[in-house]
Residue, then its C-alpha position, 0 to 999 in steps of 0.5 A: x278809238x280807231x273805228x270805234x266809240x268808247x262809252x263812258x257811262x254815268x256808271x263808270x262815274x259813280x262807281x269810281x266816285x264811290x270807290x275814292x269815297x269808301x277809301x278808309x284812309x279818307x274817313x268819308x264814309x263809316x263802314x255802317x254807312x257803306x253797310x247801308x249804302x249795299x243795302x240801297x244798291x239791292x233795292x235799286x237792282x231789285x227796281x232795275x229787274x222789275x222794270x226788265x220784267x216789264x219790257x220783257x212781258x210785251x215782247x213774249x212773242x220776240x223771245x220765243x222766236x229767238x229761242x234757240x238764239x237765247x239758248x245757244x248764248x249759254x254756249x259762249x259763257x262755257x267757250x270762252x271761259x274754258x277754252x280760251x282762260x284755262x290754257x292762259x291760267x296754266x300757262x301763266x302758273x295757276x295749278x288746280x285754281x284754274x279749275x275754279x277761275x275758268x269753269x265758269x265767270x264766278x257769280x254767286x251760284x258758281x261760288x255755291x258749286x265749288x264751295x260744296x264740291x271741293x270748299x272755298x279752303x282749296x285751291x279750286x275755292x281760292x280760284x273761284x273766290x279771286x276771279x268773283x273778287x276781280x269780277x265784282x271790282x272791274x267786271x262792270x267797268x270792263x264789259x261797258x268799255x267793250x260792249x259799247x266799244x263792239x256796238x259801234x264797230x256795226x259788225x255784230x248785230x245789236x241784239x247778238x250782243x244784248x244776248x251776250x250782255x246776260x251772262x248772270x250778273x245784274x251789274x254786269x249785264x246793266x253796264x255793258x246792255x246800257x253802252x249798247x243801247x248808248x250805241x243804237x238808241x234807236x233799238x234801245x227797248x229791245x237791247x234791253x228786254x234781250x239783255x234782261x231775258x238772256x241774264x234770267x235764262x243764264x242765271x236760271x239754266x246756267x247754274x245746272x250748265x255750270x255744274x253738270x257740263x263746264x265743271x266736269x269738261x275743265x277737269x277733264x281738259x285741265x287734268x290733260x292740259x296741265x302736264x303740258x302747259x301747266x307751269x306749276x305742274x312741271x315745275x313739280x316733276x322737275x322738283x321731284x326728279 
């Protein structure tokens, strides 16, 4: 595609594969089979985390020399998920859901968070429970298409981008760490290992990042930004007036 390569990965396959089958209309798979079939897919992700850990371990001296690089990455979870996403959401109508769906990129703890401070019964819950909804259904797919897509631009070291990978989801991170490492076969052991150590450090750091940085800051700016760009929020004072 133009100076790039999209890659299409055996997990593309499988998970459209397992979305036809699981279709209730088709009565190919029962729902106690598709209960078995998650339970299976914990195990294999357990396998993949393992075997993370293992190239992980040899390359001790690597990681602590890109400490700081490791650290930073965090920074990018926190810029792109507010700063860039809750102008859009309130532009685009979103009232005090986009507090939820941009404080963070809604994995399993982030949901935790907001369910414990405002519940999943607001609108902050129903923010964060509609992007972890849209995450799980197509945020693997879609971070294997770019990752692999930027990886073969050459314009962003392989490494940078294994860091980015890690942003606190196993299957996001082994979608799109997997189409770098399609990219640059030759650095393929190390895009994993950064991938694999950047994921653990968001999934360790970023729950404390998430809930006593990014959810303050997208309060603060969305109780800002939202008399003048939320759509909702106007449309509230034009009814009152």
């Amino acid at each position: 595609l133009g100076p790039g390569v999209l890659l299409f990965l055996p997990m593309l396959y499988a998970m459209i594969i397992g979305a036809v089958i699981s279709l209730p209309k088709l009565k190919i798979l029962s729902i106690p089979e598709m209960n078995i079939s998650a339970k299976c897919l914990g195990l294999a992700t357990l396998m993949l985390i393992a075997k993370l850990g293992v190239l992980m371990g040899p390359n001790l001296v690597k990681l602590m020399q890109s400490g700081l690089a490791l650290c930073f990455q965090e920074l990018g979870h926190f810029i792109g998920t507010i700063l860039f996403g809750l102008p859009i959401a309130l532009m685009l109508g979103l009232g005090r859901e986009s507090i939820g769906a941009t404080y963070s990129i809604d994995r399993e703890p982030n949901i935790a968070i907001i369910a414990e401070k405002y519940g999943l019964d607001s609108p902050e819950g129903r923010g964060v429970m509609a992007v972890y909804i849209c995450g799980t259904l197509f945020g693997a797919i879609w971070l294997g298409f770019v990752a692999g897509f930027v990886a073969s631009l050459n314009i962003i070291h392989p490494y940078a981008l294994a860091m980015g990978a890690g942003v606190g989801s196993g299957s996001m991170m082994a979608a799109s760490s997997g189409a770098i490492a399609a990219a640059v076969p030759s650095m393929a052991k190390d895009i994993l290992m950064y991938a694999g150590a950047s994921n653990l450090l968001t999934s360790i750091i970023g729950v404390y990042f998430a809930l006593f940085v990014s959810l303050p800051v997208t309060v603060f700016l969305y109780n800002k930004l939202s008399p003048i760009i939320g759509v909702s929020q106007r449309k509230r004072l034009e009814g009152g007036k």
